[in-house]
N, C-alpha and C positions, 0 to 999 in steps of 0.2 A: 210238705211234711215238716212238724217242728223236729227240732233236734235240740237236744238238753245242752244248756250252755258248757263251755269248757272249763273243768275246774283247776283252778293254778294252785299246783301242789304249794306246800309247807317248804321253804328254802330256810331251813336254819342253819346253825353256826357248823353243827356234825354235818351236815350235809356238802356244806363247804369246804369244811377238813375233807370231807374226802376226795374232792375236787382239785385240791391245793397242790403244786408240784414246783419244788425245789431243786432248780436247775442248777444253781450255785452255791455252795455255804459262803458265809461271811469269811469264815477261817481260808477258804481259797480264794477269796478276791485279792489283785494288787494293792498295793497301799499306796500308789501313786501313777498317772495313768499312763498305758501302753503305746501313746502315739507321744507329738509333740508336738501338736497343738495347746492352742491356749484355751482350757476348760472350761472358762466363763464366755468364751464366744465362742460357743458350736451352735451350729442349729440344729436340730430335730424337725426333720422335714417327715411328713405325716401323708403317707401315699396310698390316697385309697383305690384306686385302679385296679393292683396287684397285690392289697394286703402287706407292703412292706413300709418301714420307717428307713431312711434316711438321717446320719450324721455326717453334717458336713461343717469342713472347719473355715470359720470365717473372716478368717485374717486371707488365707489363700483361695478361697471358695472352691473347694473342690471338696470331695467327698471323702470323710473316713473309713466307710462301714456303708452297708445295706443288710437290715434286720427282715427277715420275714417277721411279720404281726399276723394277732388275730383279725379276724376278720370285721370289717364297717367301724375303724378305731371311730373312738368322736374326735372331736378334733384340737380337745383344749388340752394337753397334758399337763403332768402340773410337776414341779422340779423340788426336790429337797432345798432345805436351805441355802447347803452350803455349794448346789450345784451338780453334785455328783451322780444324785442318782434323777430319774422319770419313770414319770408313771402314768399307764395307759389307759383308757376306759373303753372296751368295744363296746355295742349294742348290744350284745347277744350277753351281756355279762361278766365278761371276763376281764379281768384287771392284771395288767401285767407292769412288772418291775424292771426296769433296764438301767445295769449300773455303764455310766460314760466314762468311766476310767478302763474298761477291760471292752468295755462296749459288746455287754452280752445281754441276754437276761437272764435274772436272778431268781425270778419268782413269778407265779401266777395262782391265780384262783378266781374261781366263778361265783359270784353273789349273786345272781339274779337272771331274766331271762330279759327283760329289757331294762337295760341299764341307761340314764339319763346323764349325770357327769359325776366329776370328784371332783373333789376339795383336799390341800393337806394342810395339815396346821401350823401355825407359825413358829414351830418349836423340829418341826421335821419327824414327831413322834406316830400323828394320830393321821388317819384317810379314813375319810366318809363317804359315801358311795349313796346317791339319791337314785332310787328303782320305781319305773315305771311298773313295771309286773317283774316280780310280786308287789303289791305297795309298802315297801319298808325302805329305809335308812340302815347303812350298813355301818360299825366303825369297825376299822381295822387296825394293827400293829403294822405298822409302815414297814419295822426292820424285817417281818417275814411274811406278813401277811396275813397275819394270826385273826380271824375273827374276834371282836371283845364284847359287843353288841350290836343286836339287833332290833330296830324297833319301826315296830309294825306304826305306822303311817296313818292315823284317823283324827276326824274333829274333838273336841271335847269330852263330848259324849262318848265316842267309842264307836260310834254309829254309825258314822258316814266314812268311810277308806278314801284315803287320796295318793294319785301317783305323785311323785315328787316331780315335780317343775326344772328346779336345780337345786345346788348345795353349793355355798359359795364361803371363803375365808374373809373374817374378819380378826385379824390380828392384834392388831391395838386392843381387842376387847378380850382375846383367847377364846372367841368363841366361832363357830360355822353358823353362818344365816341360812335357813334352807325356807326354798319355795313352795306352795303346794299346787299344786294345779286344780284340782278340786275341791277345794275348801280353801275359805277366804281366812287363812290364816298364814302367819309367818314364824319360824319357829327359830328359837334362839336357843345354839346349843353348847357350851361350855367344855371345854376340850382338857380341862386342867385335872391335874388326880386329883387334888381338892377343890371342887366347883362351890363357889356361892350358894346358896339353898334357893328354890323357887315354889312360888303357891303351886300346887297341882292342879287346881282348881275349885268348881264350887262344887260343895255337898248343901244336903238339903235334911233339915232338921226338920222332924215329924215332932219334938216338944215346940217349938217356937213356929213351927209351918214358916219357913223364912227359907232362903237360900243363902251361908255365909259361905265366905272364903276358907277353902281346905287350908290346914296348918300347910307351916313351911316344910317340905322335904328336901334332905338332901341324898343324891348318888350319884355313883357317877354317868356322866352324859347327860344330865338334868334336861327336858324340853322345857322352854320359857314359852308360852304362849303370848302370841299378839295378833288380836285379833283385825281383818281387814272389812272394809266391803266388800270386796269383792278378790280374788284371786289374781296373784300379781306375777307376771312372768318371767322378766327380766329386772336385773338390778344394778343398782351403779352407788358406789360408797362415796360419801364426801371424803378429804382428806384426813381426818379425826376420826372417821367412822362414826361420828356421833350421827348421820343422818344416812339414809337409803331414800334412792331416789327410784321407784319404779314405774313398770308399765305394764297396763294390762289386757288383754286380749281386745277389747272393744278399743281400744288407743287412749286411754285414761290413762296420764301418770300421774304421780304423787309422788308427794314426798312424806318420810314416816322417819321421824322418831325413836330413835332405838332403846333410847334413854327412858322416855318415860314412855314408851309404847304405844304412840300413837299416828294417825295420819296429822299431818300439820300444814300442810300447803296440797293445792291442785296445779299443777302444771299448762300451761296454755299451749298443749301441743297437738298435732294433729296427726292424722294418720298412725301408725305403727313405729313409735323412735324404741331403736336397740340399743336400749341405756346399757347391757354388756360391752357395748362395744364402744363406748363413750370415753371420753377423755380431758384431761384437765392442762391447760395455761394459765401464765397472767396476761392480763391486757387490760391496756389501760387500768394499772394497777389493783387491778383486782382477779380474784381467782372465776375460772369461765368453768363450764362443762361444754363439749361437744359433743353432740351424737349424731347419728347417721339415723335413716327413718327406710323401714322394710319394705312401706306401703307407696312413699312421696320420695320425687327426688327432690332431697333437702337435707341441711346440714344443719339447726337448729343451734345457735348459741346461747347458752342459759348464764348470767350470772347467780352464784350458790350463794351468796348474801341474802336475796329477796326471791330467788327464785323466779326471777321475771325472766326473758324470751328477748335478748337485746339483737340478736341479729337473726334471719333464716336467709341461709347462702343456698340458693337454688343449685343444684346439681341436673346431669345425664340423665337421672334417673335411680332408683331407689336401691339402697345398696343396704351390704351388711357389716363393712368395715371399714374404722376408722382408726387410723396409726402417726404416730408422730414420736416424736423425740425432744428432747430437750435440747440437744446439740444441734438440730434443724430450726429453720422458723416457719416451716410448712406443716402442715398436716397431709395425709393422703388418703383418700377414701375411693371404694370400686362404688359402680353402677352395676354388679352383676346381677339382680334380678327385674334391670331394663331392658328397653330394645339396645341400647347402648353397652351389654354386657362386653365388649371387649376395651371399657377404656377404663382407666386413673385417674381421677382428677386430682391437681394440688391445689389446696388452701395455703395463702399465707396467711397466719395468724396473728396479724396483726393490722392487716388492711380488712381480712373476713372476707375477702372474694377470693372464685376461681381464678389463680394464674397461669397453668397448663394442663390440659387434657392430653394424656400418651393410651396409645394403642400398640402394645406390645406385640399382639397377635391379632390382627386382622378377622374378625368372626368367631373369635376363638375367647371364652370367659376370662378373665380377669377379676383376681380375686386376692382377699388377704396380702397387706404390705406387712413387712419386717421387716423392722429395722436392727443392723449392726450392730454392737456393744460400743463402741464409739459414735455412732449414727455416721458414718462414713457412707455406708453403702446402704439399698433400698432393692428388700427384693420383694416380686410378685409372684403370685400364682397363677399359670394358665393351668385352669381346672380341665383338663381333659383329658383322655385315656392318651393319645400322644401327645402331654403336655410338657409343660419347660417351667424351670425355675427362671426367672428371669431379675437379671439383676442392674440395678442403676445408678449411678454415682446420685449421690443424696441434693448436691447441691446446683451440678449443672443438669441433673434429667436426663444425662447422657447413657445408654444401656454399656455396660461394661465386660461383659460375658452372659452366654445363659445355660442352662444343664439341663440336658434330658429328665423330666421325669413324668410318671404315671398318676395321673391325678392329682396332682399335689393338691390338698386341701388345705392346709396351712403348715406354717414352719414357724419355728419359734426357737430365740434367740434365749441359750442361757441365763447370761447377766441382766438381757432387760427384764425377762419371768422371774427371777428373786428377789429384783430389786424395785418390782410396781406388783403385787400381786391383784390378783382377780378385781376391778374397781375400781385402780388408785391410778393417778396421773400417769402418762404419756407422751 
């Protein structure tokens, strides 16, 4: 029997007000926070097991708080500027606000029925919320929540709908890069009250039979269109931001242009590299990129000068996270979607080989390093329902305690999330 396909209601902005629930006003929050620890090294450990978040504080490693969350959070939160507040994304659409001085939460609201990630802006004002269904782009009012627009998610034309891929911060530019998954487009979006004007596109004159360039408009949240070949999944910003460096489902990366909007390099890499999770050194005086590869166990070294392929350091097996520090001279990357998913391996970056392999938990996944606000300490994720945060002195590998927890999917450190946003060196 056919049966009529499913129609995904209208999510607008009313719809979302009336979803929206205000756990705290601003006027009751402390003005400085409730414990004493130090507020720029907490973690926010991310449990999806049991739907709760963890804050633990990271000078003592032991835990502030345990939050019940919505449920299936994603796993990247994203932190105001100045540190105080996070902000959540589940699946199912819900965005929640959790202030770290009182260690509550503050706000929620539901944009969407599968939500893909957020973005905040470099100003601490605006969050953007990329939706798989419905296919829209959300902006929000960070201080409450407030929906400001909503914009339905299609090519050019109007024609073809795409779910959003992701939405990611670029700062230095004041604008959100957002991905599309179904259309081979990239969309540049301007987060400023007064934004720059952009073409809208082309119109087509029936006196001239031609197709010229629509005048320039301006408003707010302007889309900059830039068009791909092909749809790019994953992204990784040079240090400037003047370049995005991606990858696309077939394992094509490239490199694009932000500036004058175009592809300008191909990449010589193979298999599936998760330029998200890439990261920048010097060596041998010059700036590197690393990334880890989803498909290959390999750790791919790029110099961002010429975009050539100067080392591939063979790994365990094909992983999704790559961490490091500036206060270390290692890097650390999991094997967790190998046979070898219960190990760590460290890079030294500067010889670019494997120097040790740890197995935290014997059969048991291995996942997501984080590191300290000092890079002091090195912790891991054992992904599993009775899992462990596990923690390692940075520089002897030595485990130094570990904590119970439920799935831990990743954790993430205050001061390093404000001060390398989504992209930027590690």
């Amino acid at each position: 029997l056919k049966t009529a396909p499913v129609a995904i209601p209208v999510w607008g902005s009313a719809q979302m007000l009336e979803s929206r629930i205000i756990h705290r006003t601003a006027a009751s929050l402390p003005t400085t926070p409730i414990h004493n620890a130090d507020p720029l090294n907490l973690f926010v450990v991310v449990e999806t097991g049991d739907s709760h978040i963890t804050i633990l504080d990271g000078d003592r490693l032991e835990p502030l708080a345990r939050l019940p969350s919505r449920f299936a959070l994603h796993g990247g939160p994203k932190f105001s500027p100045d540190g105080r507040y996070v902000y959540f994304a589940a699946r199912d659409g819900w965005i929640s606000k959790v202030d770290l001085y009182s260690l509550t939460v503050v706000a929620e609201i539901r944009v969407g029925f599968n939500t893909r990630n957020i973005a905040i802006s470099g100003d601490g004002k605006i969050l953007a919320v990329g939706n798989m269904l419905p296919k829209s782009l959300v902006l929000l009012d960070a201080a409450d929540l407030t929906p400001l627009k909503v914009i339905e998610v299609a090519d050019r034309s109007g024609k073809t709908a795409s779910r959003v891929s992701a939405v990611y911060q670029a700062t230095p530019r004041n604008s959100f890069i957002v991905a599309l998954k179904d259309v081979p487009e990239l969309w540049e979006i301007s987060w400023l009250d007064s934004p720059p004007p952009v073409h809208t596109g082309l119109v087509h004159s029936y006196e001239k039979g031609m197709e010229e360039i629509a005048p320039l408009k301006t408003e707010r949240f302007p889309v900059r269109r830039i068009e791909m070949k092909q749809p790019l999944d994953d992204f990784f910003f040079d240090p400037d931001y003047r370049n995005l460096i991606g990858s696309a489902r077939e394992g094509r990366a490239v490199v694009v242009n932000l500036d004058v909007g175009s592809e300008i390099s191909t990449l010589a890499l193979t298999g599936l590299p998760h330029l998200g999770s890439g990261i920048t050194w010097t060596f041998d005086g010059r700036t590197v990129l690393a990334t880890p590869n989803l498909r290959e166990g390999a750790v791919s070294v790029i110099d961002i000068k010429d975009w050539s392929v100067i080392r591939r350091i063979e790994t365990a097996g094909p992983g999704f996270f790559l961490r490091s520090h500036e206060n270390t001279p290692y890097a650390w990357v999991d094997n967790s979607l190998g046979r070898d998913r219960d190990t760590i391996q460290i890079i030294d970056k500067q010889s670019l080989s494997v120097v040790r392999t740890l197995r935290p938990e014997p059969g048991k996944t291995a996942a997501h390093v984080e590191f300290s606000r000092n890079g002091r300490y090195a912790l891991v994720s054992i992904a599993e329902t009775d899992g462990w945060l596990v923690i390692y002195d940075a520089a002897t590998f030595e485990e130094v305690k570990r904590l119970p927890m439920c799935k831990p999917s990743g954790k993430y450190n205050v001061f390093n999330k404000i001060t390398r946003s989504s992209g930027t060196s590690h």
